[in-house]
C-alpha beads as a LAMMPS data file, in Angstrom:
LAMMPS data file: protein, C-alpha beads

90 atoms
89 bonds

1 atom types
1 bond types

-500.0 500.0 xlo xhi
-500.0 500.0 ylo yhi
-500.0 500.0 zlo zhi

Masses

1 110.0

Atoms # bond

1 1 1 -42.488 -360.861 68.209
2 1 1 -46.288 -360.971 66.230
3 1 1 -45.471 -362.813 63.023
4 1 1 -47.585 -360.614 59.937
5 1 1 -50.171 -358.305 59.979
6 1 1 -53.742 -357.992 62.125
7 1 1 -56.415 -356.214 61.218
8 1 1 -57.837 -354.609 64.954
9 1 1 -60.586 -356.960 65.070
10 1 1 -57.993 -359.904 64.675
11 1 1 -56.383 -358.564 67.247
12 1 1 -58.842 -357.892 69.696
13 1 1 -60.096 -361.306 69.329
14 1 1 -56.845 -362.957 70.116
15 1 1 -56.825 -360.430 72.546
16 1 1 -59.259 -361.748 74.188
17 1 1 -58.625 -365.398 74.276
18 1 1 -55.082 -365.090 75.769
19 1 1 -56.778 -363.105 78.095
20 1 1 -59.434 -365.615 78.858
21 1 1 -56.811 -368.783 79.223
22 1 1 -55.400 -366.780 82.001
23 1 1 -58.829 -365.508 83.884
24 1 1 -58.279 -362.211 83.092
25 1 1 -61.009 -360.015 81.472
26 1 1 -60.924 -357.597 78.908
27 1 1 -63.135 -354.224 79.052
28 1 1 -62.930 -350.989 77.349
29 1 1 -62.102 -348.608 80.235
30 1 1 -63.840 -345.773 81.081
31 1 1 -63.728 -342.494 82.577
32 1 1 -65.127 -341.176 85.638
33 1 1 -68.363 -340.526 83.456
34 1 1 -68.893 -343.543 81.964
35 1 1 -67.446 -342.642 78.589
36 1 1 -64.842 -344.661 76.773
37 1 1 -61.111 -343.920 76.818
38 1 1 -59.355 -343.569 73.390
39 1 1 -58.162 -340.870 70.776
40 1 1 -60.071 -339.847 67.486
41 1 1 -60.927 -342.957 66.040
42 1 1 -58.874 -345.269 67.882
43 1 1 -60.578 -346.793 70.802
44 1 1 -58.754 -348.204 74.311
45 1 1 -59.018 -351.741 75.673
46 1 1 -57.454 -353.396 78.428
47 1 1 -57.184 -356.294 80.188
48 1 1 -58.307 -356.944 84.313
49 1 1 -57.316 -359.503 87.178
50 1 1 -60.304 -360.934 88.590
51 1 1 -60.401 -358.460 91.652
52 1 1 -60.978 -355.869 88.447
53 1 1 -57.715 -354.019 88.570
54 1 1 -56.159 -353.057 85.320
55 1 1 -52.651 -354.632 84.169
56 1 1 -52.585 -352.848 81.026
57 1 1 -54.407 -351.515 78.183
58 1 1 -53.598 -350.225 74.293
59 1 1 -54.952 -348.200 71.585
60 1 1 -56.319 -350.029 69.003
61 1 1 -57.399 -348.288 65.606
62 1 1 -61.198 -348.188 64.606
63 1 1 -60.596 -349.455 60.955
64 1 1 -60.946 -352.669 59.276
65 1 1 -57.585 -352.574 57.817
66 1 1 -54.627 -354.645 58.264
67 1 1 -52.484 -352.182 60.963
68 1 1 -49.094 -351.505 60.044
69 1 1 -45.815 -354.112 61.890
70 1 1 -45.239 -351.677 64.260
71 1 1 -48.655 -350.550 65.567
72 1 1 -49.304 -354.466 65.803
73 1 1 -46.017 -355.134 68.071
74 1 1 -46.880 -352.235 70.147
75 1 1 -50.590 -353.824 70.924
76 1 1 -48.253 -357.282 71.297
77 1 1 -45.777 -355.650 73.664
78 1 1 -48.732 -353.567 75.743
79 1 1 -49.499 -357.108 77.000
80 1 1 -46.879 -359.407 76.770
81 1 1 -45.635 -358.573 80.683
82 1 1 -49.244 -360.859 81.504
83 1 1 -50.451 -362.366 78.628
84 1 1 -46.692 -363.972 77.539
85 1 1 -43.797 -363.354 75.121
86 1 1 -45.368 -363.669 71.411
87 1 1 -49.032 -364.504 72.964
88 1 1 -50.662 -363.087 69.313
89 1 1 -48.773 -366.103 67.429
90 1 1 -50.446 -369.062 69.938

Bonds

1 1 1 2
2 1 2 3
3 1 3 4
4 1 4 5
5 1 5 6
6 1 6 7
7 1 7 8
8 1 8 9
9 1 9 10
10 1 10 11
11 1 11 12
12 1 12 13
13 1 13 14
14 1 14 15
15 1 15 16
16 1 16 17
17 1 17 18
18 1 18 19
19 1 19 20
20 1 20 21
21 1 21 22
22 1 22 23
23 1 23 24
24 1 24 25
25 1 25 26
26 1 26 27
27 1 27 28
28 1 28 29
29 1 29 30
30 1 30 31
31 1 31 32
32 1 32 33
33 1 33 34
34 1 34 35
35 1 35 36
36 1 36 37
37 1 37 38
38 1 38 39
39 1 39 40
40 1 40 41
41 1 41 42
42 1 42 43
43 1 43 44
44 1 44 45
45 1 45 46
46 1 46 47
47 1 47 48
48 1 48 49
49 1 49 50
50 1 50 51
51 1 51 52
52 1 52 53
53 1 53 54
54 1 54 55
55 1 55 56
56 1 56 57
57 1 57 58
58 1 58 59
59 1 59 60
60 1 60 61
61 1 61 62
62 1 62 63
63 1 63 64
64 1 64 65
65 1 65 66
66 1 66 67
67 1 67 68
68 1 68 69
69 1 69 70
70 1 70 71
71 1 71 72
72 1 72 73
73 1 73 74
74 1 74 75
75 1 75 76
76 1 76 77
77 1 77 78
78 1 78 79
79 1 79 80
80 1 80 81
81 1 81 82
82 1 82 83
83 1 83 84
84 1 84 85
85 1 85 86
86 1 86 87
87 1 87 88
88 1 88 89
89 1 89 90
């Protein structure tokens, strides 16, 4: 379990290096139309195998604010099944 609060950018950025120790890539995805997938202000990213298949994605807000515990364990647990238990804390 994440130890403290991230802000989104924190978390995107460690985010992204788990992803990149284990060759996987991280996009925002889109829809059909080219346009990004999230909700009001809170945009989606997810991480992809190298054949570009998605294993799993999260909502991450669009502030600069430290997120609340359990908005940051849910972005932990989204993708822990590829990325490891407690991969935000390595």
């Amino acid at each position: 379990m994440v130890k403290g609060q991230r802000t989104p950018q924190q978390a995107l950025k460690l985010l992204r290096a788990a992803a990149r120790a284990m060759d996987y890539t991280v996009k925002q995805p889109t829809k059909s139309g080219g346009k990004s997938i999230g909700k009001g202000s809170h945009e989606a990213w997810a991480i992809y195998d190298e054949q570009g298949n998605e294993l799993a994605r999260s909502l991450f807000p669009g502030h600069r604010r430290d997120m609340s515990p359990t908005v940051t364990r849910s972005i932990e647990e989204a993708f822990e099944e590829h990325l490891g238990k407690g991969w935000m804390d390595k």
